[in-house]
Structures are given as C-alpha cells and as structure tokens.
N, C-alpha and C positions, 0 to 999 in steps of 0.2 A: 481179375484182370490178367490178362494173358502177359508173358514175358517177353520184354524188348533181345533184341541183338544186333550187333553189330554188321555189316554186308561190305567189305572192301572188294572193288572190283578194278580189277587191274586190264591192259596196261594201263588203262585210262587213269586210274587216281582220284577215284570218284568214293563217296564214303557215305554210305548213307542206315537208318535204322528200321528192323522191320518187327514187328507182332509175329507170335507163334499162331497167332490166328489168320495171316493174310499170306498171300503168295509173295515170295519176291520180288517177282513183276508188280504186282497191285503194289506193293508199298511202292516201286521205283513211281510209279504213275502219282501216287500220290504224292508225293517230292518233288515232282517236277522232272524226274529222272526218266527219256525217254529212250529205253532199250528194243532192240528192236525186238520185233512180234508180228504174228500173224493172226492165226487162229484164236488165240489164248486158250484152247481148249485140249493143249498136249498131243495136236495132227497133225504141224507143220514144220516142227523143227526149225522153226525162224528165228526162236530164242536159245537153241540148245548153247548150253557154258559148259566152263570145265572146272570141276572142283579143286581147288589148290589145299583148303584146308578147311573144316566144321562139320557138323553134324546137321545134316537135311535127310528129309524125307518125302517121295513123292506121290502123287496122286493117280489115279489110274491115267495110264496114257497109251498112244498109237505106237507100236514097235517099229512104225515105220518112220516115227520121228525118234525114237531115240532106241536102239535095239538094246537088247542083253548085253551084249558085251561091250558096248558104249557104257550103259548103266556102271558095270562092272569095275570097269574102267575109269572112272569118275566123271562121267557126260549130265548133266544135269535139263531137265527144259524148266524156265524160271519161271512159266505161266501154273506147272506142277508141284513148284517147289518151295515147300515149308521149312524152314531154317532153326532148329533148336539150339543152337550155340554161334559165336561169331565166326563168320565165313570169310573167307578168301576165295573170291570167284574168280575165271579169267575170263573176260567176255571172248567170245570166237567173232561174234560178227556187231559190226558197232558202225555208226557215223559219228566222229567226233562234234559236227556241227548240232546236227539232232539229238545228242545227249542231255543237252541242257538249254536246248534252244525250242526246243516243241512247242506246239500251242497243249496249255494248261487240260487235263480229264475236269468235265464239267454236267453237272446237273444242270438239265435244263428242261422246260414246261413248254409243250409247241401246241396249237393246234392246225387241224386239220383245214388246208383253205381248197385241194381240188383233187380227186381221183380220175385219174383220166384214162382210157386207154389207148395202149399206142398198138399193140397188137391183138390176137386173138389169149394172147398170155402174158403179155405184159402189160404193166400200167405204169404211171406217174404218179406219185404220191407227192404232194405238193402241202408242206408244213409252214404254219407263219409262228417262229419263234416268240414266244410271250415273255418269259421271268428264269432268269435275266433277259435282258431288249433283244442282245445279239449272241451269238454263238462265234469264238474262233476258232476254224480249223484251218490246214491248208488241204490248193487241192488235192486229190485222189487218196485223201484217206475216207474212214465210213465210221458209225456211233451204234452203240444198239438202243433201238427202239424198245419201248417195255409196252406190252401186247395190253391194250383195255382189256379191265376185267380179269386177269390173271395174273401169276407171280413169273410169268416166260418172257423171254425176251430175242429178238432178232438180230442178225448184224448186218448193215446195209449201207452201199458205199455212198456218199454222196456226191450227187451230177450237178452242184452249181458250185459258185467260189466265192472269196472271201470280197469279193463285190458287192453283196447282198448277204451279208451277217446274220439277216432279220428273217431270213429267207430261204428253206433248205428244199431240196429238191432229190426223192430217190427214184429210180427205174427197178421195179421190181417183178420177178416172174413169179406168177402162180402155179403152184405144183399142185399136182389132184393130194387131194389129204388136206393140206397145209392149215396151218391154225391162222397163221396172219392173211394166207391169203382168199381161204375162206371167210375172212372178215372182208378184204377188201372187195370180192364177189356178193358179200352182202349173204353168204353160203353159212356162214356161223352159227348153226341154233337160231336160224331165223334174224341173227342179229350181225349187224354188220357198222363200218368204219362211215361215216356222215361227216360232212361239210361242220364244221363248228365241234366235232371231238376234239378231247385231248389227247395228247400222248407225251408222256417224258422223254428225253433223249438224253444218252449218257456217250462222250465220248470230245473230243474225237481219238479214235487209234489208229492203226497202221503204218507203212512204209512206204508206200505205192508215191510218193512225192518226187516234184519236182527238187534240185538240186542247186543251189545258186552257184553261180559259176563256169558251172559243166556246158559243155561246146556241142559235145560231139550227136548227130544226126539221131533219132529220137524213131525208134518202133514200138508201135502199139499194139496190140494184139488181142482182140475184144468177141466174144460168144453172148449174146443171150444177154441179162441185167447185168453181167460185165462192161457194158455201156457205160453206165454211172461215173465211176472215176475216169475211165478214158476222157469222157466228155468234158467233165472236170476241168481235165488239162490242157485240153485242148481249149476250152472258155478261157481257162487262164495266159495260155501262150499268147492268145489272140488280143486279151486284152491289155497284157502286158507287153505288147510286143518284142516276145523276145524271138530273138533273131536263130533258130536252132531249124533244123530242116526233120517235118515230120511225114510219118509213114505209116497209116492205120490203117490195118488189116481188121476188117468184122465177120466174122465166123454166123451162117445163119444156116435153115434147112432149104429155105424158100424164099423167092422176094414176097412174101405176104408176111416172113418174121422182117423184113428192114423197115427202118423207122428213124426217125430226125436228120432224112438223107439231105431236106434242103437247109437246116443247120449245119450240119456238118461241113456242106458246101461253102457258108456262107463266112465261116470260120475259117476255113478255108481259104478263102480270095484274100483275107487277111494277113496269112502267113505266106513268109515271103518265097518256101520250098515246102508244098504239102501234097500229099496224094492219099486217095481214098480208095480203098479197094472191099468190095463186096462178093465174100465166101461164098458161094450155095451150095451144101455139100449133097442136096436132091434132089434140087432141080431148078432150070435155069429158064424156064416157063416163065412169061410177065416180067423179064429182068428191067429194072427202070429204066426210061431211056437217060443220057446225059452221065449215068453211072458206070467207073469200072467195074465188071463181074468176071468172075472169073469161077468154073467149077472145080468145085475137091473140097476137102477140110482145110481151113482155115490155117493149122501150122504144117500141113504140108506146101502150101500156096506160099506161105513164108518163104520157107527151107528152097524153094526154087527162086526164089524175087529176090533173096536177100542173100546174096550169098558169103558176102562183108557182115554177116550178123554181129560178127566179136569186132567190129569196130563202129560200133553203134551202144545206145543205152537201150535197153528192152522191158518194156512197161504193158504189164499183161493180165486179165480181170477174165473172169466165166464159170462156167460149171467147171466143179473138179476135173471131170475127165480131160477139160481143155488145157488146165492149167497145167495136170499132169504132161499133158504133150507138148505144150512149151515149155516147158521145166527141162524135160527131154532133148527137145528142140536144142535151145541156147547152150545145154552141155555138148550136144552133138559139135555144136558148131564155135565150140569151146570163146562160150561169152564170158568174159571174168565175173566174178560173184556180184561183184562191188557195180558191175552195169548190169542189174536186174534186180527190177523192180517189181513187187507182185505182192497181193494180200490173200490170201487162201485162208477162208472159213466157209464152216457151213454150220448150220442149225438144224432144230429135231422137224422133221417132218418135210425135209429137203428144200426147206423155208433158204435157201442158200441166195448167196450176192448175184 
C-alpha cells in the first residue's frame, strides 16, 4: 500500500492527505477539494502552484504550461504532481467559494437516448443518466466519457443544466481518425454508438462556471463543440433569471457550420440585455436571415465589438487554436485573470471539446 502525506496549501488553510500513487489534483478531487484545473493533462497551466516546501515529482508535461525555469524555480502543475513527503503548496490561482463548495467527482452509468446531427460534423449526443438517478454538476463544466469497448476516455462539456440532473446533453465534433467519433459515425470497425448503449461518465470538472454574485456584463466566446458550456450558461441565465447583460460571439467557417440559432434566440428573448452575433471566417453565402453576421474570425470581431473587454467577465469554449486567440485576446486587452473563464482540453486523436 502506498504512503500517505500530508498537502497544506496556503493562503487558503485548507489541509488535506494524498497517496504516492495519485496526483494532487485527484486526491484534492477526491476530498471534495476543488482546485482549479483545466486540461488535467499538464497543457494548461490552469493548476500551476508554487512549492513552499516537500519533495514532489512530476510527470511528463507541456513546457508551455510550466517552462524549465519555472520547474526550477519551484512552479509545480498539480494535475502532474506526486508528493513523496509533506508539502506546503501556495496556490497561485484559486476561488475561495469553489474550494469547498464544488459539486462532488462522481461515477456514473448513462445510457445512450439520441445521436442527432446538427451539422455536417457535429452531433448531439443525448445521455439518460441511470445509477445513481441524477448527476450534479454546475453549468459550463464537462465529465469524461469512458469510450465502449476500451480502457480511453474523452472529455466533453456539457450543454444542459442542473434542471435535468437525469438528463445530460454533449455537442460533439467529428474529427477524421477520431475513436469516439468514429463510433458516433457508426465508422468504428464496423461497430458504432446505438440508441440503448451504455457509457460511464466520470466528473463533473472544470472552471468555466458561473459566479454567484458577480454583476458585471458577461462575453462568450464560442468555436465549433465549444457550444456545449456556452449553451450551458446561457440555459441557465435564462432559467434563473439572472439579471447580468450577455454578449455571444460564435466563431464558424460557413452558415451551414451554425446551429441551435432558434434556441439561442429563444433564450435570448428571456434575458433582459442579450445579443447573438455570428462569425463566418469563409463565407458569408446563405447567412440566416433574422441573424447578426458578421465576417472575420471570431476574436478578431471581439477585439473590434468589445472594446470595454476588461470590464466585463469572459467565458470562452472551441478548438485550441481558438482558445489560444482569446487567451491572447483578453491579455491584449488587459482582462484581470480572475474575469476569465475557460476550460482547455484536448484528447488522443483530436477527439477535443
């Protein structure tokens, strides 16, 4: 049996025990302990800490979330890092509220109730929760899916809300290759994802959440299955009505990639300051009517609309390359940390959110 230690993380005063056999991160999950994170796969730098005092050691990881001379220097990512004696961590980036207030990591038994498609590469994967009855997360985080038939697993945001516990809903894009999504193509070795499968789901994680409290006017910023939690939030403002003024920018190549335009409207009428605006960065051929479009890439069309960025919160989902440009974006336009929101993973085979 592997050795316990001790993990004090500071400022916060939070104390909690981890196995030489699990990451930091997982023990904190396990505990109820919700630090923040992204990737969990050592690319995002969403968990990087700073070692005050113990012996850890880390797993391979992305230079671009934690470099050499960070390493060196004592920078830690917690999703990489194994703890051989009692530590003293300092966290860098924290919500005191979401420390200990998270919904619970959970095993859960779903099956499979409707594959739909919304585009010519995306679909709808529509899950009916079994064992346990209901699932808690909040909006705009995501679970990994564990792939029928193998030991791999996916991570994918989820686009409904804590409305329908019983009831999960992901927007998922097919990439040529992909393991999951040649299942959901039915392309898999002949063998493919059916009405009445099962599939576990493990989670919920991420940051991409709403804030109780917080006022200020709300940008979204959405590419591709980056959908998922935007929509998320957007279900949830509307049905909570909460009173905050929002601004969703969706990043597309064509209006034949748009989709859930008359939801999004309809969610819309509900809040009390909302606008929808539609990216075509190819072409603006067949653009819907009743729709704003606008041509360019989606955080350049930002960076002109929004020129108050840093006094706004920024909530932003899509392929890397998108995230990387609003990542860019919101430092450009010097947004504080603490108003940006955003989950960045990806998976083998460009199986990405």
């Amino acid at each position: 049996m592997a050795d316990t230690h001790r993990i004090n993380f500071d400022p916060v005063d939070i104390e909690m025990e981890v196995s030489e056999d699990e990451t930091i991160l997982d023990a904190a999950f396990r505990q109820g302990i919700h630090l923040m994170h992204g990737c969990r796969e050592g690319r995002c730098s969403a968990c990087k800490s700073y070692m005050l005092d113990g012996d850890v050691q880390m797993d391979d990881y992305s230079t671009f979330a934690c470099n050499e001379a960070e390493e060196a220097e004592g920078y830690v990512l917690l999703c990489r890092t194994y703890a051989y004696s009692d530590c003293d961590i300092e966290l860098l980036n924290f919500d005191e509220d979401e420390l200990l207030g998270g919904a619970p990591i959970q095993d859960v038994r779903t099956r499979v109730a409707a594959i739909e498609p919304l585009t010519r590469d995306i679909v709808s994967l529509r899950l009916d929760v079994v064992e346990p009855a209901t699932i808690e997360f909040k909006s705009g985080q995501y679970v990994d899916l564990f792939i029928p038939g193998t030991d791999e697993k996916r991570s994918f945001s989820i686009a409904t809300t804590q409305r329908t516990p019983d009831r999960l809903e992901f927007v998922i894009k097919k990439y040529p290759g992909g393991l999951f999504a040649g299942m959901l193509s039915g392309e898999e070795n002949g063998k493919g994802l059916n009405v009445g499968d099962e599939i576990m789901v493990n989670g919920p994680y991420g940051s991409c959440t709403l804030r109780n409290g917080h006022v200020l006017p709300i940008v979204a910023i959405g590419g591709g299955a980056g959908m998922a939690p935007l929509l998320s939030l957007l279900r949830h403002i509307s049905e909570e009505e909460i009173n905050r003024p929002v601004r969703f920018y969706y990043g597309a190549r064509t209006a034949a990639d748009l989709f859930y335009l008359d939801e999004i409207a309809s969610l819309g009428e509900k809040i009390a300051d909302f606008s929808f605006t539609a990216c075509l960065s190819e072409s603006m051929a067949d653009a819907p009517p009743g729709v704003r479009v606008i041509e360019g890439n989606v955080t350049d069309i930002v960076d002109t609309c929004e020129p108050d960025l840093a006094r706004t919160e920024v909530y932003f989902c899509g392929p890397p390359p998108m995230v990387d440009a609003a990542l860019a974006l919101a430092e450009a336009q010097s947004v504080p940390h603490d108003q940006v929101f955003y989950d960045k993973f990806t998976s083998p085979a460009f199986d990405e959110p």
